[in-house]
N, CA, C and O of each residue as an XYZ file, in Angstrom:
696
protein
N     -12.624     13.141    -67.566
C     -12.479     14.069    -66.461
C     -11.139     14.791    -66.572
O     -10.154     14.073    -66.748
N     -10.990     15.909    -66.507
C     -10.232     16.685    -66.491
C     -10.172     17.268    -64.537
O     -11.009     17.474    -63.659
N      -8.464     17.336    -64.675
C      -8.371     17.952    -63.309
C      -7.444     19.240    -63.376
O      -6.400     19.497    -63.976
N      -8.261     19.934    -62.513
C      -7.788     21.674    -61.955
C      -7.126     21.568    -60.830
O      -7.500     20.786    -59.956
N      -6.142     22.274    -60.706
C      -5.307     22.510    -59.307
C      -5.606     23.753    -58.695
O      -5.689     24.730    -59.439
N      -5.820     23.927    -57.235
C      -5.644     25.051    -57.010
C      -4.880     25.205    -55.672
O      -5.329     24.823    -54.591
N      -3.723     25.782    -55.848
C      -2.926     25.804    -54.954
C      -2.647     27.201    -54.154
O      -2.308     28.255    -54.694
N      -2.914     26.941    -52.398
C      -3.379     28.395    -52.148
C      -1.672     28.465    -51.382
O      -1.432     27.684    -50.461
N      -0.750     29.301    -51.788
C       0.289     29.907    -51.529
C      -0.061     30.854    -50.486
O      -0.737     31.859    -50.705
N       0.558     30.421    -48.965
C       0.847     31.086    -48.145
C       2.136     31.299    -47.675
O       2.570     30.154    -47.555
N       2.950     32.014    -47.359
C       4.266     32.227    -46.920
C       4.663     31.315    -45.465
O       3.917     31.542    -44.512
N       5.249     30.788    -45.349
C       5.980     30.138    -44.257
C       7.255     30.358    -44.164
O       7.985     30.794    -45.054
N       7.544     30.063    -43.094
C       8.864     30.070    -42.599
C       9.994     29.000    -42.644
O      11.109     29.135    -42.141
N       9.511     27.864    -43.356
C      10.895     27.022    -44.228
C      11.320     27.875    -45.154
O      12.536     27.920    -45.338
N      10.533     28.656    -45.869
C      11.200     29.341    -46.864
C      12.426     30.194    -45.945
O      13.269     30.504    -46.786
N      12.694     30.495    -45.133
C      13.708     31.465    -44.420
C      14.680     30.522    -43.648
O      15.906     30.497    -43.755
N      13.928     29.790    -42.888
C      14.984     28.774    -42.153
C      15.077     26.958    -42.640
O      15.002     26.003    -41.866
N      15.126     26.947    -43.037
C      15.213     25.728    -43.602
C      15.556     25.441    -45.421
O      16.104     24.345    -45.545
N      15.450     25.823    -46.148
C      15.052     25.858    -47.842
C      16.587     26.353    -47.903
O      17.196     25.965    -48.901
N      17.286     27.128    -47.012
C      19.192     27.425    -47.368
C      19.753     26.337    -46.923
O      20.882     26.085    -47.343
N      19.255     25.617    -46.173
C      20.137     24.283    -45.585
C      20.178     23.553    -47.061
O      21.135     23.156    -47.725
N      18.390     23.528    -47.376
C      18.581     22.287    -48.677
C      20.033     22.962    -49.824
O      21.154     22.588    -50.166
N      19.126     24.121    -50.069
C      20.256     25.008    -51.097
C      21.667     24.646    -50.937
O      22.432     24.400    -51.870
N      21.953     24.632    -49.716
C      23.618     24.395    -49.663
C      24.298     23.351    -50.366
O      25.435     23.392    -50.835
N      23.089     21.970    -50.396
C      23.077     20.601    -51.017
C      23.005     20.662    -52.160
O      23.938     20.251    -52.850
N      21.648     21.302    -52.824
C      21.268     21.280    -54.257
C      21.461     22.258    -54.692
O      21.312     22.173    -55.911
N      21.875     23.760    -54.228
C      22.769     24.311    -55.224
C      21.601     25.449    -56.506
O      21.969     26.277    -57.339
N      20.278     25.013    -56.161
C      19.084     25.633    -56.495
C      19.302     26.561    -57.483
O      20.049     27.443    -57.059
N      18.955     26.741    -58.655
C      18.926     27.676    -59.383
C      17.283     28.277    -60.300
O      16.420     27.435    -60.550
N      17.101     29.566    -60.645
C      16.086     29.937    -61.108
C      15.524     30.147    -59.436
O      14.401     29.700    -59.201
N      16.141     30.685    -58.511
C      15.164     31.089    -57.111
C      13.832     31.963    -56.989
O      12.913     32.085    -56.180
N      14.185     32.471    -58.136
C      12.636     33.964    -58.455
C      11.896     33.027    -58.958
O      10.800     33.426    -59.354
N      12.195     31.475    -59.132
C      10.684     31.106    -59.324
C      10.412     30.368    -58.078
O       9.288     29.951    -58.359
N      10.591     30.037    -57.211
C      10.110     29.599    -56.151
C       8.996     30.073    -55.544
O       9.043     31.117    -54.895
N       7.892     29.379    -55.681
C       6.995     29.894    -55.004
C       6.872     29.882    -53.672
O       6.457     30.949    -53.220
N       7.156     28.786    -52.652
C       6.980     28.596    -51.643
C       7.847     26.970    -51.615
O       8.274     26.332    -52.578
N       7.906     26.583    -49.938
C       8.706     25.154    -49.355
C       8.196     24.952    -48.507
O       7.713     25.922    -47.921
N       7.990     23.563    -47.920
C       7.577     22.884    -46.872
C       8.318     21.901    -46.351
O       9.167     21.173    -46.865
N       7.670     22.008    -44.711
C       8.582     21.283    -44.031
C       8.178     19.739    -44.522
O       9.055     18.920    -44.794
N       6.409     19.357    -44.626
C       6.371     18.330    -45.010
C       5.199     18.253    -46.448
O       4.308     19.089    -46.597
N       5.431     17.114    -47.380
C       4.293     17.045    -48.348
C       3.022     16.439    -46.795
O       2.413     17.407    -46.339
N       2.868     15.846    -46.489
C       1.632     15.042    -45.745
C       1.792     15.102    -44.466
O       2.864     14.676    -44.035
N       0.710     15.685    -43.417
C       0.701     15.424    -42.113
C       1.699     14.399    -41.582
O       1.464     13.203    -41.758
N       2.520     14.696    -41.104
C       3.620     13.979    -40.016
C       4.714     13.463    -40.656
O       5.568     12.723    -40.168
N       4.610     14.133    -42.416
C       6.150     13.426    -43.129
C       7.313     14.221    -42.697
O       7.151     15.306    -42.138
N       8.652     13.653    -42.966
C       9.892     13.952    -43.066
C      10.077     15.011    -44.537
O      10.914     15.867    -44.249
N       9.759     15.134    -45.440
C       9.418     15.107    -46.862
C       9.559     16.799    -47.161
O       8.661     17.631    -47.030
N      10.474     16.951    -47.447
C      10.546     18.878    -47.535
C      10.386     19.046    -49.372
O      10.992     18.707    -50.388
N       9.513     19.578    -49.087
C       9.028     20.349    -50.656
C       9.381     21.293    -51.060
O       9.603     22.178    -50.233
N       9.569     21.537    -52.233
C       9.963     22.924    -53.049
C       9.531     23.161    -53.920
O      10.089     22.784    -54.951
N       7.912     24.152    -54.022
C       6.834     24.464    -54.658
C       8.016     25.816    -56.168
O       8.736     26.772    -55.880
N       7.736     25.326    -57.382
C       8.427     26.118    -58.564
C       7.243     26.505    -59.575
O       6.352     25.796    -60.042
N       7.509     27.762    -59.745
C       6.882     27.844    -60.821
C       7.555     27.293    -62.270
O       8.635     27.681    -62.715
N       6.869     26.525    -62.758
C       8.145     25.773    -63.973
C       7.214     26.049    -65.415
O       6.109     26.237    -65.923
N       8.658     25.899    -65.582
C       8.817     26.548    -67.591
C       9.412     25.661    -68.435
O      10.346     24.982    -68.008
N       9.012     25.538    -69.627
C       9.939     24.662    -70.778
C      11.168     25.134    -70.758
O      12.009     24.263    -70.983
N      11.627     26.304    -70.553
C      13.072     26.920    -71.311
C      13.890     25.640    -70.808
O      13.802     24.913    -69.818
N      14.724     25.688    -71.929
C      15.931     24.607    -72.440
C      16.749     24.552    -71.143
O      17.169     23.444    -70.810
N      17.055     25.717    -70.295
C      18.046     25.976    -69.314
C      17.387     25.434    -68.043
O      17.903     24.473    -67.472
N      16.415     25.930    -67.633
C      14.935     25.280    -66.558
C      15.209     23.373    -66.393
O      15.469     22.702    -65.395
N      15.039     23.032    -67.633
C      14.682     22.043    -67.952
C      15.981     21.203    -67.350
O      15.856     20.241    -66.592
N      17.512     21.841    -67.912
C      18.736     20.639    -67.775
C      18.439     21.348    -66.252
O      17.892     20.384    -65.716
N      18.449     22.296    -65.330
C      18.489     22.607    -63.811
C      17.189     21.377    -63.367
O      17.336     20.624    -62.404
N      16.280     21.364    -64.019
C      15.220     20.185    -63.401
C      15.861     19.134    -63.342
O      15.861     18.612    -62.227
N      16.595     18.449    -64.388
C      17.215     17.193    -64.913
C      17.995     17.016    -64.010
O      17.756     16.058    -63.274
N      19.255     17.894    -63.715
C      20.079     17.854    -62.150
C      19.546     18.083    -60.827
O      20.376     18.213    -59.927
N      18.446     18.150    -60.566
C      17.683     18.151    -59.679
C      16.924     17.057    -59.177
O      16.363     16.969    -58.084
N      16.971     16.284    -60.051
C      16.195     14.586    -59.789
C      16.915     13.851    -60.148
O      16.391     12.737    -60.142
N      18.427     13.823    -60.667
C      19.503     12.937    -60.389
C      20.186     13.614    -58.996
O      21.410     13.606    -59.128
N      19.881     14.043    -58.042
C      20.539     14.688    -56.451
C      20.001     13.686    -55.735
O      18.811     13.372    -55.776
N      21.093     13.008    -54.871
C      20.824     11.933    -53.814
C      19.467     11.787    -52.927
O      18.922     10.732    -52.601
N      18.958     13.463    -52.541
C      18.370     13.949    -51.701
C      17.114     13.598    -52.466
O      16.335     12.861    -51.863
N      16.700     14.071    -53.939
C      15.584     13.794    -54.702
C      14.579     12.878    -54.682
O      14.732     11.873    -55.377
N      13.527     13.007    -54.005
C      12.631     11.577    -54.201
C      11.367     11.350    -55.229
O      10.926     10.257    -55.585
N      10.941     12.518    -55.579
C       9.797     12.524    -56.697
C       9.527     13.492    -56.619
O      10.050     14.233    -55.787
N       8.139     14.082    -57.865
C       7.940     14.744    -57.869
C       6.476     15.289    -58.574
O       6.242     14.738    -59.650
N       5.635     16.115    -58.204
C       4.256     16.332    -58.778
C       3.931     17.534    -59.566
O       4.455     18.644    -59.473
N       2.937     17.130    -60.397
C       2.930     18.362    -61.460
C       1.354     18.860    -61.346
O       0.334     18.175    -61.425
N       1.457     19.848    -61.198
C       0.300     20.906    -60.613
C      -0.037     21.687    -61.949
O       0.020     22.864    -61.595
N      -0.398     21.658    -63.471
C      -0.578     22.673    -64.253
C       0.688     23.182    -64.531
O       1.606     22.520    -65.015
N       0.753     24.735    -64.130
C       2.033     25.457    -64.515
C       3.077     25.342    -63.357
O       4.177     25.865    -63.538
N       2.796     24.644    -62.088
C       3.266     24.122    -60.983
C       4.254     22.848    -60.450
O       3.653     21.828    -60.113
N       5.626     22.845    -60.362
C       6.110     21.582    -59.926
C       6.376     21.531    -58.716
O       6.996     22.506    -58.291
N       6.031     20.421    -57.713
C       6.646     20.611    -56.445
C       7.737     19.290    -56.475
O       7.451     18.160    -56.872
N       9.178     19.777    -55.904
C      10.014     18.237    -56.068
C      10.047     18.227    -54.400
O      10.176     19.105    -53.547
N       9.884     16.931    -54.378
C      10.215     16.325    -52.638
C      11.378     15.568    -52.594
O      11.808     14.737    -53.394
N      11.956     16.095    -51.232
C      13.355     15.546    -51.143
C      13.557     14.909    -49.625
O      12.812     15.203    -48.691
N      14.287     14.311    -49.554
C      14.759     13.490    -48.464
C      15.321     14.540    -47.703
O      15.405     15.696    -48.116
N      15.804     14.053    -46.314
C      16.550     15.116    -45.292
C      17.525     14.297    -45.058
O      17.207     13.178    -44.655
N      18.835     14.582    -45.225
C      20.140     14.088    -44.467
C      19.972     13.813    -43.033
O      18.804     13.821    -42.644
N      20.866     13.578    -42.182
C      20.440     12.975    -40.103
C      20.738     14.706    -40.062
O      19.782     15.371    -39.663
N      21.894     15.403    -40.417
C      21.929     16.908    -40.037
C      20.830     17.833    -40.151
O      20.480     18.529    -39.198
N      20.228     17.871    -41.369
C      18.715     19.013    -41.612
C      17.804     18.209    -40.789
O      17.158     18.749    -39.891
N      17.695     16.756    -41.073
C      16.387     16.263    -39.918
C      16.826     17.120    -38.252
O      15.917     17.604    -37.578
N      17.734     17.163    -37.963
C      18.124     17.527    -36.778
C      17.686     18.990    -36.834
O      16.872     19.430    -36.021
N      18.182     19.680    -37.715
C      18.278     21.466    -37.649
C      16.354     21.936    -38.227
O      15.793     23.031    -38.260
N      15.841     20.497    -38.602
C      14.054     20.498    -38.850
C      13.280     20.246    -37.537
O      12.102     20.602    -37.489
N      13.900     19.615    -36.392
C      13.283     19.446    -35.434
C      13.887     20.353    -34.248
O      13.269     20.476    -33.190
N      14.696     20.763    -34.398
C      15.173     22.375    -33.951
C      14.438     23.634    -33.994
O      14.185     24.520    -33.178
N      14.116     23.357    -35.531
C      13.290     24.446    -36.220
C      11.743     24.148    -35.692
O      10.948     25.086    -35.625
N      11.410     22.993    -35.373
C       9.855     22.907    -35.182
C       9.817     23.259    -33.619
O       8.948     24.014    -33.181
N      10.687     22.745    -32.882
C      10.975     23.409    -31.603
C      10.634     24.867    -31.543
O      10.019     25.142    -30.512
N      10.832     25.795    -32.271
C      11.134     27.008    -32.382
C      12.461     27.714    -31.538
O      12.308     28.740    -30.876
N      13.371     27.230    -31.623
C      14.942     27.136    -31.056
C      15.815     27.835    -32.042
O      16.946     27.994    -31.582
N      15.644     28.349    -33.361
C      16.441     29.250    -34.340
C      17.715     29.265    -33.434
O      18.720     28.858    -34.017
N      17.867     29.601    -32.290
C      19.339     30.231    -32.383
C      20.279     29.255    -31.887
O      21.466     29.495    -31.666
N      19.389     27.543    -31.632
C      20.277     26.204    -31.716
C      20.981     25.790    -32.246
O      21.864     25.005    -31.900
N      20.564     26.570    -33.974
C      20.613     25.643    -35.335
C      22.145     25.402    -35.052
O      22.708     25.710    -34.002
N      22.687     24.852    -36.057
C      23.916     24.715    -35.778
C      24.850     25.637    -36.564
O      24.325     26.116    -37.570
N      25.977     25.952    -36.356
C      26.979     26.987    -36.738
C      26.519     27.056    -38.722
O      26.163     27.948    -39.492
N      26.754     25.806    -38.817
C      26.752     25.659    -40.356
C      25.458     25.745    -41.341
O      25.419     26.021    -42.540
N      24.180     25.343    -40.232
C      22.783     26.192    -40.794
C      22.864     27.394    -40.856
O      22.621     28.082    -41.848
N      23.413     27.965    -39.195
C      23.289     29.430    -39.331
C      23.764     30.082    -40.913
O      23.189     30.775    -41.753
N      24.705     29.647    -40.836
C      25.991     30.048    -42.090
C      24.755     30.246    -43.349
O      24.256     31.255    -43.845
N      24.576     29.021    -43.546
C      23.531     28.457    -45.275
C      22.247     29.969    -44.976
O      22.059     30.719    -45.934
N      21.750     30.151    -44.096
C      20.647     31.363    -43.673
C      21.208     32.230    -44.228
O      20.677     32.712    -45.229
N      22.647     32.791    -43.705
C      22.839     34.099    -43.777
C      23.315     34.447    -45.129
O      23.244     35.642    -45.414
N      23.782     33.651    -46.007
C      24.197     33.310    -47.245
C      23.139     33.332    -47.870
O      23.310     34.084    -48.829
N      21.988     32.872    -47.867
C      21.212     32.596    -48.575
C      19.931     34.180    -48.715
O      19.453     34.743    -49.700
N      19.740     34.478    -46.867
C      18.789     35.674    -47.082
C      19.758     37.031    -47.790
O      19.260     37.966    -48.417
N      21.316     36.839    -47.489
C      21.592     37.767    -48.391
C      21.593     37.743    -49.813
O      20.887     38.408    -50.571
N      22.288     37.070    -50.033
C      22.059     36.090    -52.016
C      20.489     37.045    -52.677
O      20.306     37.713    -53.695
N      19.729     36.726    -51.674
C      18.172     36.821    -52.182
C      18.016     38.335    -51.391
O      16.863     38.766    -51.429
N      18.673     38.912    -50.919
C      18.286     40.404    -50.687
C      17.284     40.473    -49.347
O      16.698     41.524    -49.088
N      17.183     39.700    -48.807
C      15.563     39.781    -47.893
C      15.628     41.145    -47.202
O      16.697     41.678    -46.905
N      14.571     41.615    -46.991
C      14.682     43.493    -46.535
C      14.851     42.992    -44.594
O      15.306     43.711    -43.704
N      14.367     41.717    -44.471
C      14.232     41.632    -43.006
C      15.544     40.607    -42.087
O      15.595     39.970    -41.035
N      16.701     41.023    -43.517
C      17.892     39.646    -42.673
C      18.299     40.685    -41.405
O      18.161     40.024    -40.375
N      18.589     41.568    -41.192
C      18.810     41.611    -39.804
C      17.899     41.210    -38.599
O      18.395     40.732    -37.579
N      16.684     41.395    -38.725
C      15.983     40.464    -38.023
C      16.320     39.115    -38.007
O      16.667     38.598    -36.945
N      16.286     38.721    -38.640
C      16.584     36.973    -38.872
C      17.807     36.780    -38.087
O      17.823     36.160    -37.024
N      18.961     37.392    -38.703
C      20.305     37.258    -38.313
C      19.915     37.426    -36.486
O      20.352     36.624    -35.662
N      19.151     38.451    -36.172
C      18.851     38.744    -34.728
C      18.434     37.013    -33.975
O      18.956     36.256    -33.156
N      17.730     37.021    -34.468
C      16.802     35.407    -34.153
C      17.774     34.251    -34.257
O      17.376     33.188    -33.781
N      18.782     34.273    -34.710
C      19.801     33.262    -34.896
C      20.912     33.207    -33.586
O      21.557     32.263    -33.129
N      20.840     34.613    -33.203
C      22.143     35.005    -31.957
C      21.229     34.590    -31.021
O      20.020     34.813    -30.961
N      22.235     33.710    -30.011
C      22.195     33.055    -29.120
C      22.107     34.187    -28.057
O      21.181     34.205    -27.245
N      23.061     35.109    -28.074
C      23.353     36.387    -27.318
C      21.812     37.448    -26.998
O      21.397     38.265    -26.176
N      21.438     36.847    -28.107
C      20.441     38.325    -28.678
C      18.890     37.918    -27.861
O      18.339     36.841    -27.633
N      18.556     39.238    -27.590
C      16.727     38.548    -27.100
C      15.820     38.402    -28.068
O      14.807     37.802    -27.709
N      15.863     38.847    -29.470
C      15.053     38.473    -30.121
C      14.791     37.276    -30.353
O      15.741     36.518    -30.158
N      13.365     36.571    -30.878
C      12.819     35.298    -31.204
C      11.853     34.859    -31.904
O      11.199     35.739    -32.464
N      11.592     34.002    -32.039
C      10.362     33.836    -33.544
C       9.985     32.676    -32.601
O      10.615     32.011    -31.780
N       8.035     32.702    -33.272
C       7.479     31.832    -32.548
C       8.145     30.448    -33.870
O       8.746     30.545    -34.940
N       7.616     29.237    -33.030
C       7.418     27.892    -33.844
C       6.172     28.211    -34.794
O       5.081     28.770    -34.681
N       7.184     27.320    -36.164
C       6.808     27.428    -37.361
C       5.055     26.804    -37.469
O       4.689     25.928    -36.685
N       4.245     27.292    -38.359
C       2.794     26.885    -38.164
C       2.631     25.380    -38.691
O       2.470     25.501    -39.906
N       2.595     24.029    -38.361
C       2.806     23.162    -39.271
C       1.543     23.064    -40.291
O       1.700     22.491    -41.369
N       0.505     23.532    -39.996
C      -0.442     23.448    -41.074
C       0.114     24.118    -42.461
O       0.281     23.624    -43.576
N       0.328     25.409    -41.964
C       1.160     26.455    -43.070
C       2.516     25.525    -43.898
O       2.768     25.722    -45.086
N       3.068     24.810    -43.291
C       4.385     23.818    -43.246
C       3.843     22.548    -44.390
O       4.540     22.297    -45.373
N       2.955     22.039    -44.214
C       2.569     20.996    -45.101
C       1.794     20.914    -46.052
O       0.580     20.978    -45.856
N       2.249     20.775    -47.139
C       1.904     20.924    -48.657
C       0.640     20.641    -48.767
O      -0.031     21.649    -48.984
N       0.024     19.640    -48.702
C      -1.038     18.965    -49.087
C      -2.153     19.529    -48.394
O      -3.171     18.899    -48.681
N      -2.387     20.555    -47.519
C      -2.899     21.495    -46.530
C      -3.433     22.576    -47.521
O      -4.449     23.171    -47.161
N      -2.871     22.910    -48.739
C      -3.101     24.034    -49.692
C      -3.236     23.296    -50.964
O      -2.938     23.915    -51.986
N      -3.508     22.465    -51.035
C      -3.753     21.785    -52.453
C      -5.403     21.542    -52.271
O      -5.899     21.055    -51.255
N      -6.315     22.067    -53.701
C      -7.330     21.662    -53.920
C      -7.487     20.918    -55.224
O      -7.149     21.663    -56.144
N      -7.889     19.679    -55.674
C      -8.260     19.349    -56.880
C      -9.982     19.244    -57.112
O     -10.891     18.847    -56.383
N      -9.952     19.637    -58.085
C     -11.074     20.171    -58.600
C     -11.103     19.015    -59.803
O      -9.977     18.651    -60.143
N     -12.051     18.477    -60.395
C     -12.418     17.514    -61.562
C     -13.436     17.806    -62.338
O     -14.565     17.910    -61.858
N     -13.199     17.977    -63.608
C     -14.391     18.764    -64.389
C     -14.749     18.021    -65.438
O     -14.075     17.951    -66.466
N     -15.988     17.332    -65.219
C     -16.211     16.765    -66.479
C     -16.185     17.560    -67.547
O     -15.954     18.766    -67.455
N     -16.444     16.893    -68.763
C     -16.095     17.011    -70.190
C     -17.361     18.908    -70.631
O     -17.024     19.881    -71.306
N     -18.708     18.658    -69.883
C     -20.082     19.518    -70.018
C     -19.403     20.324    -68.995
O     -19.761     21.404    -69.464
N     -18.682     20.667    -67.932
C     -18.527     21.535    -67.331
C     -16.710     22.073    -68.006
O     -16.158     23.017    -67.440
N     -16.317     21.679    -68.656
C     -15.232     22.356    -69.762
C     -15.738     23.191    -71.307
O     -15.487     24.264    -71.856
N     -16.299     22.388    -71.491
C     -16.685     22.939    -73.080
C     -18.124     23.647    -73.107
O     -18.433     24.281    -74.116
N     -19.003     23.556    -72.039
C     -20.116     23.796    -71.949
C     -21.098     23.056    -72.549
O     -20.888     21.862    -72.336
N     -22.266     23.279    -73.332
C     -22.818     22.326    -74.543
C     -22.612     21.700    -75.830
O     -23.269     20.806    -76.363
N     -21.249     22.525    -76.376
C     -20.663     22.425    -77.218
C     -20.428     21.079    -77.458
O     -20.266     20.324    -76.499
N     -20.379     20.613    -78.759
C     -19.887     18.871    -79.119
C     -18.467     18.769    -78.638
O     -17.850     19.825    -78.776
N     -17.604     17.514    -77.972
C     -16.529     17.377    -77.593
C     -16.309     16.265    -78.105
O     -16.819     15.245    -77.643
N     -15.134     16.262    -79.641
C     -14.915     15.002    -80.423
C     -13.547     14.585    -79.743
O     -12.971     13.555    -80.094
């Protein structure tokens, strides 16, 4: 049996508020491959994911290597051309994650705010003044609470299993 992944990439909103907190920690490199982050791998985890598109290159590889020696690092799954690494939350991001599930953005704390605004600029986002808006305490703008279905990994994962006659067709398989 052979297994197929199919992983349906929807955009969420850890990728904007939450995924710069981790960054601040791990320091993330190769960001244009990021496909997507979650708040959790499994209904009701702590467990923040960071969906990559991953590559052999030599450079990829030592950034993977420092990436699963990081305190925060807990494992990690391989999807085809797909890695997702799951990481632990410090007591501060668990805090600024249940802030965030609140839908409270402009709670976060001084030093999330900070990692956001650093981070949607770093990455260019066309919509950081919005964001930055949603962060001011002052300001009336607001964002609803994050979707947790959209939020948890395992929500967009399909495996598919193909026997040997549904790979090769009739063909002999030595």
């Amino acid at each position: 049996m052979k297994e197929v992944y199919k992983i349906d990439i929807k955009r969420n909103k850890s990728t904007t508020y939450m995924l710069p907190f981790l960054d601040s920690e791990l320091k993330l490199e190769f960001k244009h491959q990021i496909l997507n982050s979650y708040l959790s791998f499994e209904k009701d985890d702590s467990i923040f994911c960071i969906l990559y598109d991953w590559n052999s290159g030599s450079e990829f590889l030592k950034f993977e290597g420092e990436l699963m020696e990081n305190e925060l690092f807990i494992g990690h799954e391989d999807y085809d051309d797909k890695c997702l690494y799951k990481f632990r939350l410090t007591n501060k991001m668990l805090a600024g994650r249940q802030t965030f599930i609140e839908g409270r953005h402009s709670d976060f704390s001084i030093s999330h705010k900070k990692f956001i605004e650093d981070y949607i600029t770093d990455m260019g986002f066309k919509n950081a003044i919005n964001i930055l808006l949603i962060l001011d305490p002052k300001r009336l703008r607001t964002s609803t609470k994050p979707d947790m279905n959209k939020e948890t990994f395992i929500n967009h994962l399909t495996i598919i299993s193909l026997k040997p006659k549904e790979l090769y067709g009739n063909k002999k398989v030595e």
